[in-house]
N, C-alpha and C positions, 0 to 999 in steps of 0.2 A: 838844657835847651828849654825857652819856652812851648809851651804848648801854642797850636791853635796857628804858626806860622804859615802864608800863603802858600811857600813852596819849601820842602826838605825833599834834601838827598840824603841816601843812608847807603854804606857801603859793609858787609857783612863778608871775613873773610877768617877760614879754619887758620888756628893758630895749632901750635905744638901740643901733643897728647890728643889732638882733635877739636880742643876749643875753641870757642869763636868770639871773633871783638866784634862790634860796630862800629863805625864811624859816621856821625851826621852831619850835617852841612845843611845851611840852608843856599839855594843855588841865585848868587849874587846876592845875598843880602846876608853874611857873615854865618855863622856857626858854631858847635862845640864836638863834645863827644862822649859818648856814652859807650857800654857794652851788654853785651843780648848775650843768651843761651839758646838752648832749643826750643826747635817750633814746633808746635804739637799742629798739625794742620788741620783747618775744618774741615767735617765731612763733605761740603762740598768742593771743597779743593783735592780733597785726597782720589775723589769720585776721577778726576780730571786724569789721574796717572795712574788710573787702576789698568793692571794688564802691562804695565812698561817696565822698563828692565831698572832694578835696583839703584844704578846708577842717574839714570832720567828722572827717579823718584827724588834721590837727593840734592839732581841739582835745579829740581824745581821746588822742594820744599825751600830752600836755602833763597831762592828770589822769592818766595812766597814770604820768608820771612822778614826778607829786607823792607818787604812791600809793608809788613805788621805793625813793623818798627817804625815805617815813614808814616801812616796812615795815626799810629796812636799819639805821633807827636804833633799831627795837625788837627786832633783832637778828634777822628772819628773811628773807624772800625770797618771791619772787614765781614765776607770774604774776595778775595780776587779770584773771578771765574775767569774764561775764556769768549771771545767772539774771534770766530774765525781762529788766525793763527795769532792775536795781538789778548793780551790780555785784558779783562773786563771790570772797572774800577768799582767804589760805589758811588752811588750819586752823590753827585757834587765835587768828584774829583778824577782828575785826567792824568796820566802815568805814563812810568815805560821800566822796563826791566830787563836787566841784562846779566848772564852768566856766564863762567869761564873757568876754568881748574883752579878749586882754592879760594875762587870767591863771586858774590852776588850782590847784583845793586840794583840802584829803582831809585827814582828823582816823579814827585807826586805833586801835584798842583791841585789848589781849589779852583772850582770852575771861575777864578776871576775873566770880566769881560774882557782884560786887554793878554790873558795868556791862550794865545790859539795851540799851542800844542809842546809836547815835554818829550826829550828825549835823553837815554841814559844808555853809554857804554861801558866798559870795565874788561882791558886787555892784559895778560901776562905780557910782559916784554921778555922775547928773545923767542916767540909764537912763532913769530911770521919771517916767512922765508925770503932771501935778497931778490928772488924772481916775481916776491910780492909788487914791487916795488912801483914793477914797468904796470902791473892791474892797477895798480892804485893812484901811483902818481902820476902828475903831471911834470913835464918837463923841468920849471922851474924847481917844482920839491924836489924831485929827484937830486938837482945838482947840491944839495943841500945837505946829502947824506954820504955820511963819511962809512968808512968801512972797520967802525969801531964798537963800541958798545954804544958812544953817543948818537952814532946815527945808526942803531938797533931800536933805542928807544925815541929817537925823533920820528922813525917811519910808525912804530907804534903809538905815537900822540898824532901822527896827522891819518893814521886808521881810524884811530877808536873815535877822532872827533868825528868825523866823514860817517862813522855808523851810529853815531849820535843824530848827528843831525839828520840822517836818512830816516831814522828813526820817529824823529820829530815831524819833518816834511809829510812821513807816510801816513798823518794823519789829518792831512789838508788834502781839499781836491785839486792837485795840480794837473795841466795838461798829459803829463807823464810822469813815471816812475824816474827817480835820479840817476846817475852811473856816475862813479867813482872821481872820473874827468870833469864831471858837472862842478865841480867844488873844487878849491885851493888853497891849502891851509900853509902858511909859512909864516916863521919869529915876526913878531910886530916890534919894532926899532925905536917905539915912543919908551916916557918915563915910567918906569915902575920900579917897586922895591922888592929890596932882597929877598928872599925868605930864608930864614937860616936854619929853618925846618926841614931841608931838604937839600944840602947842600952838593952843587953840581949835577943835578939833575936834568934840569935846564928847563923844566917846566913847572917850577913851584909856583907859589898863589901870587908871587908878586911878576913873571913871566908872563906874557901874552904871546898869542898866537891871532895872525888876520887870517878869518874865511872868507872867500870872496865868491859866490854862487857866477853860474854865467848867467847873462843878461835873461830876465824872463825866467825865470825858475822861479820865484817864488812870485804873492801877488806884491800890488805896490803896498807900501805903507806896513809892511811885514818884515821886521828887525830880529836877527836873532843875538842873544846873553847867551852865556855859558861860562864853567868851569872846565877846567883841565888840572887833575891831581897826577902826585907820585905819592902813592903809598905803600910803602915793599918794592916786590917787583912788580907791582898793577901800576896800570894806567885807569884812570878813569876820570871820563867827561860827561859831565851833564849841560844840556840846551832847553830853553826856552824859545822858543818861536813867539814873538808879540806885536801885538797892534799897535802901530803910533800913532799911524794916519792914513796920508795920501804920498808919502816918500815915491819920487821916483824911483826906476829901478835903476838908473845910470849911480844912484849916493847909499847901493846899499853893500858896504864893506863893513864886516863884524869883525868882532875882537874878541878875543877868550881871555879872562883873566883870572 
């Protein structure tokens, strides 16, 4: 990976005997891949989980150190505190992180002027239960989902995107906080290529998905980019929220590729 890139995603997940790979990406603008060991946390991130149960300890050093890993490939340094419940970057750069059984992730932006906000999820598929489905989807997803492993992991790529972009949103001042119905993610039907990196999965890198926010949810001239991976049994989506202009809100339909 080069160093110093506007935006990485880094994906950090316990492999056999306990070990751990990374995966990087930069989010929309290509990627590689590297691999990490342990994080020795700073003392003031450690300050942060004093007093919590061994488990909360390690599944927040594990985003802490995805966050290490994103932050040393855009060439700056840490620590990540806390404000409120969202984590506290260092200056000049805007994040999100996200954890799950077996693994942790985090997608970091430099403060450029056109990226308003970064959001990262990372799901096990086969988490989320069928009665997920009626919380989460809309009518249209729904009919969408089969009652197989493939529509196991479609309900888990149209979660993790939905808590991505919540993710992202929840750091703009919108009128209100999202719900689940606010957003509609289903296959996007244009051209793209195969990935044979992943085959049958049905969300590899050359796969899209359209998000379609409902009207007024976000402000005008506010576009969101993102990815959508299968790596193992994770899902995991990273988003960009960005400024282009004056876009009305009637032409703002995204795409995940």
């Amino acid at each position: 990976m080069r160093p110093a890139r506007d935006v990485i995603a880094v994906l950090r997940r316990a492999g056999a005997g306990g070990a751990t790979e990374a995966h990087t990406e930069g989010c929309g603008c290509g990627g590689g891949y590297g691999c990490g060991c342990g994080y020795d946390m700073h003392p003031a991130e450690r300050e942060l989980v004093r007093g919590s149960s061994p488990a909360r300890r390690r599944e927040f050093a594990a985003g802490r150190a995805a966050a290490a890993d994103a932050l040393r490939l855009l060439g700056r340094s840490g620590p990540v505190l806390r404000e409120a419940r969202r984590p506290r970057f260092p200056i000049g750069v805007r994040g999100s992180i996200s954890h799950c059984r077996g693994a942790a992730a985090t997608c970091l932006a430099t403060t450029r002027a056109d990226v308003a906000a970064v959001g990262v999820d990372v799901e096990r598929v086969g988490r989320l239960s069928p009665e997920t489905a009626a919380l989460v989807c809309t009518p249209p997803e729904r009919a969408l989902l089969s009652d197989d492993h493939a529509g196991e992991r479609l309900l888990t790529v149209m979660f993790s995107a939905k808590e991505a972009f919540y993710k992202a949103a929840g750091a703009l001042d919108l009128p209100r906080e999202p719900v689940f119905h606010d957003l509609e993610v289903v296959p996007h039907h244009g051209r793209a290529k195969h990935d044979a990196s992943d085959p049958g999965s049905g969300i590899g890198t050359g796969n899209r998905l359209r998000l379609t926010p409902v009207p007024g949810l976000l402000p005008d001239g506010c576009i969101v980019r993102g990815q959508v991976r299968s790596v193992g049994p994770y899902v995991w989506t990273t988003v960009l929220l960005l400024r282009v202009g004056n876009a009305p809100a009637a032409s703002r339909t995204f795409r995940f590729a």
